[in-house]
C-alpha positions in Angstrom: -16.7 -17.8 -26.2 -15.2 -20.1 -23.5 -13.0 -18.2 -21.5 -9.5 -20.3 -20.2 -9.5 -21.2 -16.5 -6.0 -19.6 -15.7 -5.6 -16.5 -13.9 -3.0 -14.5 -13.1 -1.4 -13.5 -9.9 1.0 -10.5 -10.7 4.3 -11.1 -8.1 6.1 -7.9 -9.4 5.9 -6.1 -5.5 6.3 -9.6 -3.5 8.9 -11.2 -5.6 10.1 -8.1 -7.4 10.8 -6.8 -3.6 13.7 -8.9 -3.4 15.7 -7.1 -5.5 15.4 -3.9 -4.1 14.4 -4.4 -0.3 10.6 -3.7 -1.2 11.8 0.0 -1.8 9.1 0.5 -4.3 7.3 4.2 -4.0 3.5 4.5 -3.0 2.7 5.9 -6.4 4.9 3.1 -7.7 2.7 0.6 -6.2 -0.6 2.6 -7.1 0.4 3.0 -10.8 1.0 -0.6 -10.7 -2.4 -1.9 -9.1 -4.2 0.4 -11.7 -2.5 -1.1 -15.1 -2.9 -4.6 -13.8 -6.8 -4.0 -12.7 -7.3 -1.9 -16.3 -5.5 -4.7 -18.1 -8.0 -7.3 -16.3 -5.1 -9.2 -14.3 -7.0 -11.3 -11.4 -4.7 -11.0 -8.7 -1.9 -8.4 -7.2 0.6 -10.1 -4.6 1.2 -6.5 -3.0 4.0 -8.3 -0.4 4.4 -10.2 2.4 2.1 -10.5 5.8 5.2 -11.3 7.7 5.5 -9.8 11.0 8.8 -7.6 12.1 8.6 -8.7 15.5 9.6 -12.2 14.2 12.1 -11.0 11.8 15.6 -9.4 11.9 16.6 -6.5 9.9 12.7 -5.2 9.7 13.3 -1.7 9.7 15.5 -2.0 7.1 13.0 -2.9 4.6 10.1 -1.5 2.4 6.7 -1.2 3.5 5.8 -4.3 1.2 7.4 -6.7 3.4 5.3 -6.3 6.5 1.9 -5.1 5.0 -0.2 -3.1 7.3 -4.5 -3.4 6.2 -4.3 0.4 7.5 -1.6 1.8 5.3 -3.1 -0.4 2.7 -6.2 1.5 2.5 -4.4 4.7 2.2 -2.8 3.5 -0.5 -5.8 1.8 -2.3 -8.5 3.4 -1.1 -10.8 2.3 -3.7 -10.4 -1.3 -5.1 -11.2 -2.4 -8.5 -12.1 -6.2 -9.6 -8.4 -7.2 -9.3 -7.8 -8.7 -5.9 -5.5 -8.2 -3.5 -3.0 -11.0 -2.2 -0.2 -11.7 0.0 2.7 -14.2 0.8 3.4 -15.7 4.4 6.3 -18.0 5.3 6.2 -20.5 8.5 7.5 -18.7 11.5 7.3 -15.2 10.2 4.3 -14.2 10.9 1.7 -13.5 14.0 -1.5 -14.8 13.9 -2.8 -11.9 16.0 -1.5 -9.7 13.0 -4.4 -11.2 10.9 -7.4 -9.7 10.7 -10.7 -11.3 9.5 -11.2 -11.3 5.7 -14.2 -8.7 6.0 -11.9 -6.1 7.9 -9.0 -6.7 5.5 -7.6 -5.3 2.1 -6.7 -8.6 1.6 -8.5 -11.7 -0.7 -5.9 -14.1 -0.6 -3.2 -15.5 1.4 -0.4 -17.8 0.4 1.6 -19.8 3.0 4.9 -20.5 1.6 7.0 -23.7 3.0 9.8 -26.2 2.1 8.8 -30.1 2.2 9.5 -30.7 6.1 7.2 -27.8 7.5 4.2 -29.0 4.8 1.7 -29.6 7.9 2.6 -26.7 9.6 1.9 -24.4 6.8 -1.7 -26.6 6.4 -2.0 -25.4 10.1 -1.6 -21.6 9.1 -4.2 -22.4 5.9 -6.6 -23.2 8.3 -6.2 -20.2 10.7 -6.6 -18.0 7.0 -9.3 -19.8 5.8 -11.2 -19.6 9.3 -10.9 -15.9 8.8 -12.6 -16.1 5.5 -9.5 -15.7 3.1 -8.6 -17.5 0.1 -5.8 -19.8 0.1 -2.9 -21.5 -1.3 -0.3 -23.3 -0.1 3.3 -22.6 -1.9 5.6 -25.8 -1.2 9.1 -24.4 -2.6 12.4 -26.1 -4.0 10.4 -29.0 -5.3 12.7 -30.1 -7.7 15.0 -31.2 -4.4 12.2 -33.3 -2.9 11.9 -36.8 -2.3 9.3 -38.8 -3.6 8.5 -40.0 -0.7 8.2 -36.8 1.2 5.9 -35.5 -1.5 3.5 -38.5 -1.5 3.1 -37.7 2.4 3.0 -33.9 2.0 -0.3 -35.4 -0.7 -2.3 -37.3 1.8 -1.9 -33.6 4.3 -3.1 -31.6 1.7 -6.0 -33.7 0.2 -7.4 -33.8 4.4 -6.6 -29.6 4.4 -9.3 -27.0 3.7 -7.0 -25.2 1.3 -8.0 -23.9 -2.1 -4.7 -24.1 -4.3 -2.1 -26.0 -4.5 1.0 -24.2 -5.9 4.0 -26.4 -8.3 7.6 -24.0 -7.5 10.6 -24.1 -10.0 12.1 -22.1 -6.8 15.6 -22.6 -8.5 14.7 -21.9 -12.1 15.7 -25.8 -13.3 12.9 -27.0 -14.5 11.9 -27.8 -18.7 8.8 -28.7 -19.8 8.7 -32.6 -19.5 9.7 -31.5 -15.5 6.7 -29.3 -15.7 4.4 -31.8 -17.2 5.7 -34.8 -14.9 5.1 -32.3 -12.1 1.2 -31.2 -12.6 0.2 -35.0 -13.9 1.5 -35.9 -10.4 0.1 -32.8 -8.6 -3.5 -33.9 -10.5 -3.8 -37.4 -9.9 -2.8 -37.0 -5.5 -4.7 -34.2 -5.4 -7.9 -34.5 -7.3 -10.3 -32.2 -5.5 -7.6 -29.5 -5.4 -7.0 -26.7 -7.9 -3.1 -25.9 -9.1 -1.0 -22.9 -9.1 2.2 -22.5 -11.0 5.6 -20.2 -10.1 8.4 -20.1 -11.9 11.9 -18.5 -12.4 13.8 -17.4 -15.5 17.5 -19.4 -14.8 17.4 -21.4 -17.9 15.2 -18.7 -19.8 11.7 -21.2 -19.4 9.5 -19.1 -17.2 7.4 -18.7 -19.9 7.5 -21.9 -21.7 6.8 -23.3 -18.2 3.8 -21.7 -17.3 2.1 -21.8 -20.4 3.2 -25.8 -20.1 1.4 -25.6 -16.5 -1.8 -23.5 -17.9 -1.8 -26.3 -21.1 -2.5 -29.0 -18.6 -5.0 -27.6 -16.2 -3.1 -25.1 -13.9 -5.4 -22.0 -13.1 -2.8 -19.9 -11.4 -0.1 -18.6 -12.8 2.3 -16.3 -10.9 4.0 -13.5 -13.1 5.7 -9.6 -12.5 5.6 -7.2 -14.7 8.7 -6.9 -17.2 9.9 -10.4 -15.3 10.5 -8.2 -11.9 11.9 -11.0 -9.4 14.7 -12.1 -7.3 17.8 -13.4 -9.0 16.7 -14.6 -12.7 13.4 -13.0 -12.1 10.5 -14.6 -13.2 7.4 -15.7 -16.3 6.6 -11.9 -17.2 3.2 -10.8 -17.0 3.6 -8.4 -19.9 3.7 -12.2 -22.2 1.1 -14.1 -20.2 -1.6 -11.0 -21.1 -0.6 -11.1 -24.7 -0.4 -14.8 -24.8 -2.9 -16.7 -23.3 -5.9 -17.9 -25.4 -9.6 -16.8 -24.9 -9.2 -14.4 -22.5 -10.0 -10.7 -21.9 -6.5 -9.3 -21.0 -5.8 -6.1 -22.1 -1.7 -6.0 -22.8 -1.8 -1.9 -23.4 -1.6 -0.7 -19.1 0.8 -3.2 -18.7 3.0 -1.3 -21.1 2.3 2.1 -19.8 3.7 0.6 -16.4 7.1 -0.1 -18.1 7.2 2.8 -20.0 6.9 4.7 -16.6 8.7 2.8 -13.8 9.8 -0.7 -14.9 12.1 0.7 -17.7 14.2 3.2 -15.5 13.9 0.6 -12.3 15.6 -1.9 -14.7 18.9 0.7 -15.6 18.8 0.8 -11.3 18.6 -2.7 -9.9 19.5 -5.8 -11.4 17.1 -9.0 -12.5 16.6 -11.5 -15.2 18.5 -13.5 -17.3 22.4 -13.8 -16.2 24.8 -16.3 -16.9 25.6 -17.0 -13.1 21.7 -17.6 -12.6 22.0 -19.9 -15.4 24.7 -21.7 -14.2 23.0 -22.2 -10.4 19.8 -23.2 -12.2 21.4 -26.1 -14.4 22.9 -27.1 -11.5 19.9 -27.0 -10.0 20.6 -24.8 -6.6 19.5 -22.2 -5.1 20.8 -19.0 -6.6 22.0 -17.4 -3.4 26.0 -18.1 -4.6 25.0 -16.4 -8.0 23.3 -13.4 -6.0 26.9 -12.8 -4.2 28.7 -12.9 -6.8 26.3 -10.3 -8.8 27.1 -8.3 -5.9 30.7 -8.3 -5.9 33.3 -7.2 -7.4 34.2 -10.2 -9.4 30.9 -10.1 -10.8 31.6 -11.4 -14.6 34.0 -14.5 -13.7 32.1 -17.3 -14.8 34.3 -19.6 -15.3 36.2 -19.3 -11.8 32.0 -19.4 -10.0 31.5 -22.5 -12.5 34.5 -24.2 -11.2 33.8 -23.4 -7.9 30.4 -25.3 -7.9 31.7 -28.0 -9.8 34.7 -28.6 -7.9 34.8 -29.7 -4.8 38.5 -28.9 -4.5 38.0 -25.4 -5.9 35.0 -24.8 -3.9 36.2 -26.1 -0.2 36.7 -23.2 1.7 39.5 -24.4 4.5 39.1 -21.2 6.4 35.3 -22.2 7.3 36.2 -25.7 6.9 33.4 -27.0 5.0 32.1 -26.3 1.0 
């Protein structure tokens, strides 16, 4: 039997820590590496490889956002065949604060980036891949970029050394036909690169999406376990596993990790489909206006947070003088 090309990268500490300030227990995160590596996942993005010395508010978070290859080993002292992976953004992190592949915990490294900072993430790829790590490069928001700017960020990436390429629905706005426009475009500039796929639930098509993406060639797809991810969460990994054709996933430890944690997590913090997410993802923005509102007091009103993004005399705010 021909076994499909995709493989999946389980997000549920990296983008999952979003919600909850990567405030996810030690035996959270071991319970979670052994389901995905008993259910045959490829990939667990354990956090970020950001440095706090470059960020504000460090202290403040979870582990997870500032992984350390020591504490790593005490918390995974014995790895399985799923590998271990981590997110970096432009800026954020310390080169020094990488160690070579061979004395690291970690497989892969992803550099996140917007459009603009495309060839100084390429930059970062190569330190990574000089140290003997995997690599992808992660180029968000791309339903707000240019054509122009994406042709250019092509002709970078096709001189670059880096192994994946990654397609972002960072807003959640994307359909299907987006998604197929999207990897027919990524395929032809970028023939000798392979193609990664993350998605977000606004408009309820993480799924649909990345199944779309895997359809047509993609071989990463990025999931978290019972959708775990910031705002409208994102594809869950629970429906890739039982899903996906002529594979060997096994969907029953996924389960057992949402019977334990992901059930009870759920009752606590707050992700998934929401009619604010919705609304920022048809409009196709960023849901950062949604995630406020979530968190206030006027939480349900949305009519008045429709109006207010659809009106530009509703939504000018005269006491900060712009929208």
């Amino acid at each position: 039997m021909k076994l499909n090309p995709s493989k999946i990268v389980d997000c549920t500490i990296r983008d999952g820590g979003l919600v909850n300030n990567w405030d996810f227990s030690v035996e959270f995160v071991q319970d979670l590496y052994k389901s995905l590596n008993e259910a045959g996942i490829e990939y667990m993005e354990i956090g970020y490889k950001n440095s706090p010395k470059l960020l504000k508010g460090a202290e403040a978070a979870g582990p997870w956002r500032f992984l350390d290859d020591d504490f790593l080993r005490t918390v995974i002292p014995q790895k399985g065949t799923t590998k271990l992976s981590a997110l970096v953004d432009i800026g954020r992190v310390a080169e020094e604060d990488i160690l070579p592949r061979e004395e690291s915990m970690l497989d892969l490294i992803r550099v996140a980036c917007y459009i603009k900072d495309v060839d100084k993430a390429l930059q970062l790829v190569q330190t990574f891949h000089d140290r003997g790590y995997e690599t992808t490069i992660n180029i968000m928001a791309l339903s707000n970029v240019m054509e122009n700017e994406l042709l250019e960020a092509f002709e970078l990436i096709n001189d670059s050394v880096v192994d994946v390429v990654y397609i972002v629905d960072s807003y959640g706005s994307l359909d299907y036909k987006d998604m197929i426009y999207l990897v027919d475009k990524f395929k032809t500039n970028l023939p000798n690169k392979r193609l990664g796929v993350h998605t977000h639930n606004n408009m309820q098509m993480a799924f649909s999406n990345t199944l779309v993406a895997a359809e047509h060639g993609v071989e990463l797809l990025d999931a978290s376990v019972y959708g775990m991810g910031r705002a409208a969460g994102n594809c869950p990994t629970e429906l890739l596993v039982t899903h996906l054709k002529n594979t060997k996933y096994t969907l029953r430890p996924v389960l057992e990790m949402i019977d334990k944690h992901m059930i009870a997590l759920r009752e606590k913090e707050e992700w998934g489909y929401i009619i604010p997410y919705m609304i920022t993802g048809s409009l196709d923005e960023h849901p950062r206006s949604a995630m406020a509102l979530r968190a206030s007091d006027d939480k349900d009103n949305s009519v008045e947070f429709y109006d207010k993004l659809t009106t530009p005399e509703v939504s000018f705010d005269s006491s900060k003088g712009n929208k």
